[in-house]
C-alpha positions in Angstrom: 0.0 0.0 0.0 2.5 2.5 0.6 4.4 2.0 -2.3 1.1 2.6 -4.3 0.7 5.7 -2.6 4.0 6.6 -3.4 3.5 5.4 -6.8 0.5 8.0 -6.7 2.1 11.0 -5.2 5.3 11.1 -7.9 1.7 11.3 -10.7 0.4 13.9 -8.9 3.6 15.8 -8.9 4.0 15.2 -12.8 0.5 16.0 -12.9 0.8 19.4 -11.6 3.6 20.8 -13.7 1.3 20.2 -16.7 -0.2 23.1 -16.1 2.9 25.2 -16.7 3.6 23.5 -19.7 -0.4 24.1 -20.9 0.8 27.8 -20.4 4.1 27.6 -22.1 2.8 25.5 -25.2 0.9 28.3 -28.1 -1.2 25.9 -29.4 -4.8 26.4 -28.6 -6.3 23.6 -26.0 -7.6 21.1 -28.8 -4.7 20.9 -31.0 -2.3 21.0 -27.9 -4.3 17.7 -26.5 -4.3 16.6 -29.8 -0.7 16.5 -30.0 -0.2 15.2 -26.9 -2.1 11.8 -27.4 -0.4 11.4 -30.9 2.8 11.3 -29.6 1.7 9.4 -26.3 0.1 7.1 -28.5 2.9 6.4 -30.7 5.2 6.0 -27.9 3.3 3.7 -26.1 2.8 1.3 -29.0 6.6 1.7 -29.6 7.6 0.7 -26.3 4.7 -1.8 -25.0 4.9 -4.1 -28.1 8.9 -4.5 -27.8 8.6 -4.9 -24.3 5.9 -7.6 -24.9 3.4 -6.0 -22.4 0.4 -5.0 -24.5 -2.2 -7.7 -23.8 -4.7 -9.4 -26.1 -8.1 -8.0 -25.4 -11.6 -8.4 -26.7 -12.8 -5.9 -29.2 -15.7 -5.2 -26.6 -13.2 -4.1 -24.0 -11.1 -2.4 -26.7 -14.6 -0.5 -27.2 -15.0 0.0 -23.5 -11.9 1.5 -22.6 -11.3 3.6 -25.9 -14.5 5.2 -24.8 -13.2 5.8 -21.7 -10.1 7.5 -23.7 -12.3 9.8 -25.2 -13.7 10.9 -22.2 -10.6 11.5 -20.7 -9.4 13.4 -23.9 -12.3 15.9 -23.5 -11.1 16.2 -19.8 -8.1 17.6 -20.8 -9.2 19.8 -23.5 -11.4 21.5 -20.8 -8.3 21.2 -18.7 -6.4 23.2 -20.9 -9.3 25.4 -22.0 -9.6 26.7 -18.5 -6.1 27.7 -18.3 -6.5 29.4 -21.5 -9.4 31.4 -20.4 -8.3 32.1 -16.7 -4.7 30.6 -15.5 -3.1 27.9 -13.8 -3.8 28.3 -10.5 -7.7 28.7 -11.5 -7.6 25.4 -13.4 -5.6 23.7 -11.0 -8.0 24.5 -8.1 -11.2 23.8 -9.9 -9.5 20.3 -10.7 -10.4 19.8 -6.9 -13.8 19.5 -7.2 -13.0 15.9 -9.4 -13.5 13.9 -5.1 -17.3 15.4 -5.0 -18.0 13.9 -8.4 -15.7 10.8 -7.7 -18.2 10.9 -4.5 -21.4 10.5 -6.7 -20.4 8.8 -9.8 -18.1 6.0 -8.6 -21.5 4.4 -6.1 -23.7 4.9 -9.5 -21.5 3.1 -11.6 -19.9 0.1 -9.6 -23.4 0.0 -7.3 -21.4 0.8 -3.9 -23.2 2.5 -1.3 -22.4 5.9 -1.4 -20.3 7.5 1.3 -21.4 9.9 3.2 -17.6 10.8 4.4 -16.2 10.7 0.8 -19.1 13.3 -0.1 -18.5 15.2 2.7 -14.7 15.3 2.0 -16.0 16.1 -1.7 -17.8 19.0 -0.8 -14.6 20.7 1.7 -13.1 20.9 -1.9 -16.0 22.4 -3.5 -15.8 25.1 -0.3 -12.6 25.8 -1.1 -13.2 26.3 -4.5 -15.9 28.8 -3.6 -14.3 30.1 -1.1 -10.7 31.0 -3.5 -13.0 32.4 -6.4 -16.6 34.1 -5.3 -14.6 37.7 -5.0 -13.5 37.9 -8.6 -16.0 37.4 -11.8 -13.2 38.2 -14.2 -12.3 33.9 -13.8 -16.1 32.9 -14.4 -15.6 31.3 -17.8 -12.3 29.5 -17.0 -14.2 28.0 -13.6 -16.7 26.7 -15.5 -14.8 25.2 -18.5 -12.7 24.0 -15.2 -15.7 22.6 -13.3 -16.5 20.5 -16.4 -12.9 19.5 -16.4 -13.6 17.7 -13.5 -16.7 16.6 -13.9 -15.1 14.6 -16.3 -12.2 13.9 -15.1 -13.7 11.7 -12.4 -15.5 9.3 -14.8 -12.1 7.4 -16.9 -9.9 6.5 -13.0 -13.6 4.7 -12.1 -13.8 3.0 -15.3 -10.2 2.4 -15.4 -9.9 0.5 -11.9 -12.7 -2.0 -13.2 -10.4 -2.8 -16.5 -6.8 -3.0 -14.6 -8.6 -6.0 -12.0 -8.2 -8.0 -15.0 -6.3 -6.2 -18.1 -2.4 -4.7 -17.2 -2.2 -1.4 -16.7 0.5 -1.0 -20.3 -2.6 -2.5 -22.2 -5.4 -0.4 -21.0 -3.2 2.9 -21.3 -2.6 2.3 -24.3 -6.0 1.5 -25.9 -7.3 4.4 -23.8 -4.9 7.1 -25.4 -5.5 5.8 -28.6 -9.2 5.7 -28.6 -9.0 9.4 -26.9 -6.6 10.4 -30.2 -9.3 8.6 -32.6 -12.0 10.4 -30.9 -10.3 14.1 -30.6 -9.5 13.7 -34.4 -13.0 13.0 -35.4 -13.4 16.1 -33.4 -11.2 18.5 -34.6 -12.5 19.8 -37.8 -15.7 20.8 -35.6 -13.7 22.1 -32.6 -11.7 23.9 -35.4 -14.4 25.5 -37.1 -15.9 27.1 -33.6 -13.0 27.9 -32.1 -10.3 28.6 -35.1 -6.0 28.4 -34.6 -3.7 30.5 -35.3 -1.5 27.9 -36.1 -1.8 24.2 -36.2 1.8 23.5 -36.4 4.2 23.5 -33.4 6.9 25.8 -33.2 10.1 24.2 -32.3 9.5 25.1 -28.3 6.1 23.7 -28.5 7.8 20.3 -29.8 10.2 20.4 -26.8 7.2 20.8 -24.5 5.0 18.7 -25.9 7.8 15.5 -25.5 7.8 16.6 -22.1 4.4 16.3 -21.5 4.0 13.3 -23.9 6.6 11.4 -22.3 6.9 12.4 -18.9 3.6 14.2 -17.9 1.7 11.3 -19.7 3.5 8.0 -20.4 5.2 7.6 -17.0 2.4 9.2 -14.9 -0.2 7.6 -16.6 1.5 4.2 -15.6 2.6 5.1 -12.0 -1.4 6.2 -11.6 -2.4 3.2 -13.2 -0.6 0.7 -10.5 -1.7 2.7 -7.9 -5.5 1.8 -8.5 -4.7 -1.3 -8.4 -4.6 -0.9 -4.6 -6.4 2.1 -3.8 -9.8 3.0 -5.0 -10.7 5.7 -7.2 -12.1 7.7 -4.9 -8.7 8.1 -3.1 -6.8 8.8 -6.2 -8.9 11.4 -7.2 -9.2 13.0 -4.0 -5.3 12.8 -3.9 -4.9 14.6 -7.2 -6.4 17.5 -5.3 -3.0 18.2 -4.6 -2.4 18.4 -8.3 -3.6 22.5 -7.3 -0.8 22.7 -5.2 2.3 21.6 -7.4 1.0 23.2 -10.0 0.5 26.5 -7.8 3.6 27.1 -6.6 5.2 26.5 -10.2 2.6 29.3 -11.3 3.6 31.6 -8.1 7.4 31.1 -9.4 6.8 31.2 -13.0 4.5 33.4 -13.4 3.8 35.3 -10.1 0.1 34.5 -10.3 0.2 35.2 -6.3 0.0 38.8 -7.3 -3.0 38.1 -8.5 -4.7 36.2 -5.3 -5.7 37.0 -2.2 -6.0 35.3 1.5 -9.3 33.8 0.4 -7.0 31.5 -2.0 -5.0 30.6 0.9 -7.9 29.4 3.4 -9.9 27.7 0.1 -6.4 26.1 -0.6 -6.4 25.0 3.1 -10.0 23.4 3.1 -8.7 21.0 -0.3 -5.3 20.2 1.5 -7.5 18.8 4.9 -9.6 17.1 2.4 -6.6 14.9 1.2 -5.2 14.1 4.8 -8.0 13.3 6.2 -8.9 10.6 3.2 -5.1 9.2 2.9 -5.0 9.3 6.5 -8.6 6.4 6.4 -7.2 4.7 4.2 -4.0 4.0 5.3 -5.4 3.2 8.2 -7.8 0.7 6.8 -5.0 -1.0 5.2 -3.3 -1.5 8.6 -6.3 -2.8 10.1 -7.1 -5.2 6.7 -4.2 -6.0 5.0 -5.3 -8.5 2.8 
Protein backbone atom coordinates (compact mmCIF):
# COMPACT_ATOMS: atom_id res chain seq x y z
CA UNK A 1 0.00 0.00 0.00
CA UNK A 2 2.55 2.50 0.60
CA UNK A 3 4.35 2.01 -2.34
CA UNK A 4 1.08 2.63 -4.33
CA UNK A 5 0.71 5.72 -2.59
CA UNK A 6 4.04 6.56 -3.41
CA UNK A 7 3.49 5.44 -6.76
CA UNK A 8 0.51 7.99 -6.75
CA UNK A 9 2.07 11.02 -5.20
CA UNK A 10 5.30 11.09 -7.94
CA UNK A 11 1.69 11.33 -10.65
CA UNK A 12 0.37 13.89 -8.93
CA UNK A 13 3.55 15.79 -8.86
CA UNK A 14 4.03 15.24 -12.80
CA UNK A 15 0.50 16.01 -12.94
CA UNK A 16 0.81 19.39 -11.59
CA UNK A 17 3.58 20.81 -13.70
CA UNK A 18 1.34 20.22 -16.73
CA UNK A 19 -0.21 23.14 -16.14
CA UNK A 20 2.87 25.17 -16.74
CA UNK A 21 3.61 23.51 -19.68
CA UNK A 22 -0.39 24.13 -20.87
CA UNK A 23 0.79 27.80 -20.44
CA UNK A 24 4.08 27.62 -22.06
CA UNK A 25 2.79 25.49 -25.18
CA UNK A 26 0.89 28.29 -28.14
CA UNK A 27 -1.23 25.90 -29.36
CA UNK A 28 -4.84 26.40 -28.61
CA UNK A 29 -6.29 23.59 -26.00
CA UNK A 30 -7.62 21.12 -28.77
CA UNK A 31 -4.71 20.90 -31.02
CA UNK A 32 -2.30 20.96 -27.94
CA UNK A 33 -4.29 17.66 -26.53
CA UNK A 34 -4.27 16.57 -29.77
CA UNK A 35 -0.66 16.47 -30.03
CA UNK A 36 -0.19 15.15 -26.92
CA UNK A 37 -2.10 11.77 -27.39
CA UNK A 38 -0.44 11.38 -30.90
CA UNK A 39 2.85 11.29 -29.65
CA UNK A 40 1.73 9.35 -26.28
CA UNK A 41 0.13 7.14 -28.51
CA UNK A 42 2.91 6.42 -30.72
CA UNK A 43 5.25 6.05 -27.91
CA UNK A 44 3.34 3.74 -26.10
CA UNK A 45 2.81 1.28 -28.96
CA UNK A 46 6.55 1.73 -29.57
CA UNK A 47 7.55 0.69 -26.28
CA UNK A 48 4.74 -1.83 -25.01
CA UNK A 49 4.90 -4.10 -28.07
CA UNK A 50 8.92 -4.51 -27.77
CA UNK A 51 8.56 -4.93 -24.27
CA UNK A 52 5.87 -7.59 -24.87
CA UNK A 53 3.37 -5.97 -22.41
CA UNK A 54 0.43 -5.00 -24.47
CA UNK A 55 -2.18 -7.73 -23.84
CA UNK A 56 -4.71 -9.36 -26.09
CA UNK A 57 -8.10 -8.00 -25.39
CA UNK A 58 -11.64 -8.37 -26.67
CA UNK A 59 -12.80 -5.94 -29.22
CA UNK A 60 -15.71 -5.17 -26.59
CA UNK A 61 -13.18 -4.08 -23.99
CA UNK A 62 -11.09 -2.38 -26.69
CA UNK A 63 -14.62 -0.53 -27.22
CA UNK A 64 -14.96 -0.05 -23.53
CA UNK A 65 -11.93 1.48 -22.56
CA UNK A 66 -11.26 3.59 -25.86
CA UNK A 67 -14.50 5.17 -24.77
CA UNK A 68 -13.23 5.81 -21.69
CA UNK A 69 -10.05 7.51 -23.66
CA UNK A 70 -12.27 9.75 -25.18
CA UNK A 71 -13.66 10.89 -22.18
CA UNK A 72 -10.56 11.49 -20.71
CA UNK A 73 -9.38 13.44 -23.92
CA UNK A 74 -12.26 15.91 -23.49
CA UNK A 75 -11.15 16.19 -19.81
CA UNK A 76 -8.07 17.62 -20.84
CA UNK A 77 -9.22 19.78 -23.50
CA UNK A 78 -11.40 21.50 -20.84
CA UNK A 79 -8.31 21.24 -18.68
CA UNK A 80 -6.43 23.23 -20.94
CA UNK A 81 -9.26 25.39 -21.96
CA UNK A 82 -9.63 26.67 -18.47
CA UNK A 83 -6.09 27.67 -18.26
CA UNK A 84 -6.48 29.45 -21.47
CA UNK A 85 -9.38 31.42 -20.37
CA UNK A 86 -8.32 32.05 -16.74
CA UNK A 87 -4.70 30.58 -15.53
CA UNK A 88 -3.08 27.92 -13.76
CA UNK A 89 -3.84 28.31 -10.52
CA UNK A 90 -7.72 28.71 -11.49
CA UNK A 91 -7.62 25.40 -13.44
CA UNK A 92 -5.63 23.68 -11.04
CA UNK A 93 -7.99 24.54 -8.10
CA UNK A 94 -11.17 23.78 -9.93
CA UNK A 95 -9.53 20.26 -10.72
CA UNK A 96 -10.40 19.81 -6.95
CA UNK A 97 -13.82 19.53 -7.22
CA UNK A 98 -13.05 15.92 -9.35
CA UNK A 99 -13.48 13.94 -5.14
CA UNK A 100 -17.32 15.37 -5.01
CA UNK A 101 -18.04 13.90 -8.43
CA UNK A 102 -15.68 10.80 -7.68
CA UNK A 103 -18.23 10.95 -4.50
CA UNK A 104 -21.41 10.48 -6.67
CA UNK A 105 -20.36 8.81 -9.79
CA UNK A 106 -18.06 6.03 -8.63
CA UNK A 107 -21.47 4.42 -6.14
CA UNK A 108 -23.68 4.95 -9.49
CA UNK A 109 -21.45 3.13 -11.55
CA UNK A 110 -19.94 0.11 -9.59
CA UNK A 111 -23.42 0.02 -7.29
CA UNK A 112 -21.39 0.77 -3.88
CA UNK A 113 -23.23 2.50 -1.28
CA UNK A 114 -22.40 5.91 -1.42
CA UNK A 115 -20.35 7.46 1.33
CA UNK A 116 -21.37 9.90 3.21
CA UNK A 117 -17.63 10.82 4.40
CA UNK A 118 -16.18 10.69 0.75
CA UNK A 119 -19.07 13.28 -0.10
CA UNK A 120 -18.47 15.16 2.69
CA UNK A 121 -14.73 15.33 1.98
CA UNK A 122 -16.03 16.06 -1.69
CA UNK A 123 -17.77 18.99 -0.79
CA UNK A 124 -14.56 20.74 1.70
CA UNK A 125 -13.12 20.86 -1.86
CA UNK A 126 -15.99 22.40 -3.53
CA UNK A 127 -15.77 25.13 -0.32
CA UNK A 128 -12.64 25.84 -1.11
CA UNK A 129 -13.20 26.34 -4.49
CA UNK A 130 -15.87 28.85 -3.57
CA UNK A 131 -14.25 30.07 -1.15
CA UNK A 132 -10.68 30.99 -3.47
CA UNK A 133 -12.98 32.42 -6.41
CA UNK A 134 -16.60 34.09 -5.28
CA UNK A 135 -14.63 37.72 -5.00
CA UNK A 136 -13.51 37.91 -8.58
CA UNK A 137 -15.95 37.39 -11.77
CA UNK A 138 -13.20 38.16 -14.24
CA UNK A 139 -12.35 33.85 -13.81
CA UNK A 140 -16.06 32.94 -14.41
CA UNK A 141 -15.55 31.28 -17.83
CA UNK A 142 -12.35 29.52 -17.00
CA UNK A 143 -14.23 28.05 -13.62
CA UNK A 144 -16.69 26.67 -15.51
CA UNK A 145 -14.76 25.20 -18.49
CA UNK A 146 -12.75 23.96 -15.23
CA UNK A 147 -15.69 22.56 -13.34
CA UNK A 148 -16.48 20.46 -16.35
CA UNK A 149 -12.91 19.50 -16.43
CA UNK A 150 -13.56 17.70 -13.54
CA UNK A 151 -16.72 16.64 -13.92
CA UNK A 152 -15.11 14.64 -16.30
CA UNK A 153 -12.22 13.94 -15.10
CA UNK A 154 -13.69 11.73 -12.38
CA UNK A 155 -15.55 9.29 -14.85
CA UNK A 156 -12.10 7.43 -16.87
CA UNK A 157 -9.94 6.48 -12.98
CA UNK A 158 -13.59 4.74 -12.05
CA UNK A 159 -13.84 2.96 -15.35
CA UNK A 160 -10.17 2.39 -15.44
CA UNK A 161 -9.92 0.55 -11.87
CA UNK A 162 -12.66 -1.98 -13.24
CA UNK A 163 -10.39 -2.82 -16.47
CA UNK A 164 -6.83 -3.00 -14.55
CA UNK A 165 -8.62 -5.97 -12.01
CA UNK A 166 -8.16 -7.95 -15.03
CA UNK A 167 -6.27 -6.20 -18.14
CA UNK A 168 -2.36 -4.66 -17.21
CA UNK A 169 -2.20 -1.36 -16.72
CA UNK A 170 0.48 -1.01 -20.25
CA UNK A 171 -2.65 -2.51 -22.17
CA UNK A 172 -5.41 -0.40 -21.04
CA UNK A 173 -3.17 2.93 -21.28
CA UNK A 174 -2.62 2.28 -24.28
CA UNK A 175 -6.02 1.49 -25.86
CA UNK A 176 -7.35 4.43 -23.84
CA UNK A 177 -4.94 7.14 -25.39
CA UNK A 178 -5.47 5.81 -28.58
CA UNK A 179 -9.19 5.68 -28.57
CA UNK A 180 -8.98 9.37 -26.91
CA UNK A 181 -6.57 10.36 -30.17
CA UNK A 182 -9.27 8.58 -32.58
CA UNK A 183 -11.99 10.43 -30.95
CA UNK A 184 -10.34 14.06 -30.61
CA UNK A 185 -9.55 13.73 -34.40
CA UNK A 186 -13.02 13.04 -35.43
CA UNK A 187 -13.42 16.14 -33.43
CA UNK A 188 -11.20 18.46 -34.58
CA UNK A 189 -12.55 19.85 -37.84
CA UNK A 190 -15.69 20.81 -35.65
CA UNK A 191 -13.70 22.05 -32.63
CA UNK A 192 -11.66 23.89 -35.41
CA UNK A 193 -14.37 25.51 -37.06
CA UNK A 194 -15.88 27.11 -33.58
CA UNK A 195 -13.01 27.86 -32.09
CA UNK A 196 -10.32 28.60 -35.15
CA UNK A 197 -5.97 28.45 -34.64
CA UNK A 198 -3.73 30.53 -35.34
CA UNK A 199 -1.50 27.93 -36.13
CA UNK A 200 -1.80 24.23 -36.18
CA UNK A 201 1.75 23.50 -36.42
CA UNK A 202 4.19 23.45 -33.41
CA UNK A 203 6.94 25.80 -33.18
CA UNK A 204 10.08 24.21 -32.32
CA UNK A 205 9.54 25.11 -28.29
CA UNK A 206 6.10 23.74 -28.53
CA UNK A 207 7.76 20.29 -29.76
CA UNK A 208 10.16 20.39 -26.85
CA UNK A 209 7.19 20.77 -24.49
CA UNK A 210 5.03 18.66 -25.92
CA UNK A 211 7.78 15.51 -25.52
CA UNK A 212 7.79 16.60 -22.11
CA UNK A 213 4.35 16.35 -21.55
CA UNK A 214 3.98 13.25 -23.93
CA UNK A 215 6.57 11.39 -22.33
CA UNK A 216 6.95 12.38 -18.93
CA UNK A 217 3.57 14.25 -17.91
CA UNK A 218 1.71 11.29 -19.73
CA UNK A 219 3.51 8.05 -20.39
CA UNK A 220 5.24 7.59 -16.95
CA UNK A 221 2.43 9.24 -14.92
CA UNK A 222 -0.16 7.59 -16.57
CA UNK A 223 1.48 4.23 -15.56
CA UNK A 224 2.63 5.09 -12.00
CA UNK A 225 -1.43 6.17 -11.61
CA UNK A 226 -2.40 3.23 -13.20
CA UNK A 227 -0.61 0.66 -10.52
CA UNK A 228 -1.73 2.73 -7.88
CA UNK A 229 -5.53 1.84 -8.46
CA UNK A 230 -4.71 -1.27 -8.37
CA UNK A 231 -4.57 -0.89 -4.58
CA UNK A 232 -6.37 2.05 -3.77
CA UNK A 233 -9.82 3.01 -5.00
CA UNK A 234 -10.75 5.66 -7.22
CA UNK A 235 -12.10 7.69 -4.85
CA UNK A 236 -8.71 8.06 -3.12
CA UNK A 237 -6.85 8.80 -6.16
CA UNK A 238 -8.94 11.40 -7.25
CA UNK A 239 -9.16 13.01 -3.97
CA UNK A 240 -5.30 12.80 -3.90
CA UNK A 241 -4.95 14.58 -7.21
CA UNK A 242 -6.42 17.45 -5.30
CA UNK A 243 -3.01 18.22 -4.61
CA UNK A 244 -2.44 18.42 -8.25
CA UNK A 245 -3.57 22.47 -7.33
CA UNK A 246 -0.80 22.73 -5.17
CA UNK A 247 2.35 21.55 -7.41
CA UNK A 248 0.97 23.25 -9.95
CA UNK A 249 0.46 26.48 -7.75
CA UNK A 250 3.55 27.14 -6.57
CA UNK A 251 5.24 26.53 -10.17
CA UNK A 252 2.58 29.30 -11.35
CA UNK A 253 3.62 31.56 -8.12
CA UNK A 254 7.38 31.14 -9.37
CA UNK A 255 6.84 31.23 -12.99
CA UNK A 256 4.48 33.37 -13.43
CA UNK A 257 3.79 35.32 -10.10
CA UNK A 258 0.08 34.48 -10.28
CA UNK A 259 0.17 35.19 -6.26
CA UNK A 260 -0.01 38.84 -7.29
CA UNK A 261 -3.00 38.12 -8.48
CA UNK A 262 -4.65 36.17 -5.30
CA UNK A 263 -5.66 36.99 -2.17
CA UNK A 264 -5.96 35.35 1.52
CA UNK A 265 -9.31 33.76 0.39
CA UNK A 266 -6.96 31.46 -2.04
CA UNK A 267 -5.00 30.56 0.92
CA UNK A 268 -7.92 29.42 3.35
CA UNK A 269 -9.94 27.71 0.07
CA UNK A 270 -6.44 26.09 -0.55
CA UNK A 271 -6.41 25.04 3.12
CA UNK A 272 -9.95 23.40 3.15
CA UNK A 273 -8.72 20.96 -0.34
CA UNK A 274 -5.29 20.19 1.50
CA UNK A 275 -7.51 18.81 4.90
CA UNK A 276 -9.57 17.12 2.43
CA UNK A 277 -6.57 14.94 1.19
CA UNK A 278 -5.23 14.06 4.83
CA UNK A 279 -8.02 13.29 6.22
CA UNK A 280 -8.88 10.56 3.18
CA UNK A 281 -5.12 9.21 2.85
CA UNK A 282 -5.04 9.34 6.50
CA UNK A 283 -8.58 6.45 6.42
CA UNK A 284 -7.21 4.72 4.21
CA UNK A 285 -3.96 3.99 5.31
CA UNK A 286 -5.44 3.21 8.24
CA UNK A 287 -7.76 0.69 6.76
CA UNK A 288 -4.98 -1.00 5.19
CA UNK A 289 -3.26 -1.48 8.60
CA UNK A 290 -6.32 -2.78 10.08
CA UNK A 291 -7.13 -5.23 6.68
CA UNK A 292 -4.17 -5.99 4.98
CA UNK A 293 -5.34 -8.48 2.80
Amino acid sequence: MSKAFLQLHIAVFLAGFTGILGKLISLNEGLLVWYRLLITAVSMWILYLVTKKIQAVSPKDRLKISGAGCIAAIHWVSFFGSIKYANISVALVCFSAIGFFTAIFEPLITGKKFSWKNIFLGLLCILGIYIIFHFDPQYKTGIIIGMISAMLGALFPIFNRQFLQRINAETVITYQITGGLAGLTILMPVYLHLFPAKTIIPTVSDWGWLLVLSWICSVWAFQLSANALKKISAFTVNLSYNLEPVYGILLAFLVYKENNYLDESFYVGLSLIILAVVVQTQRVYKNSRLNPG
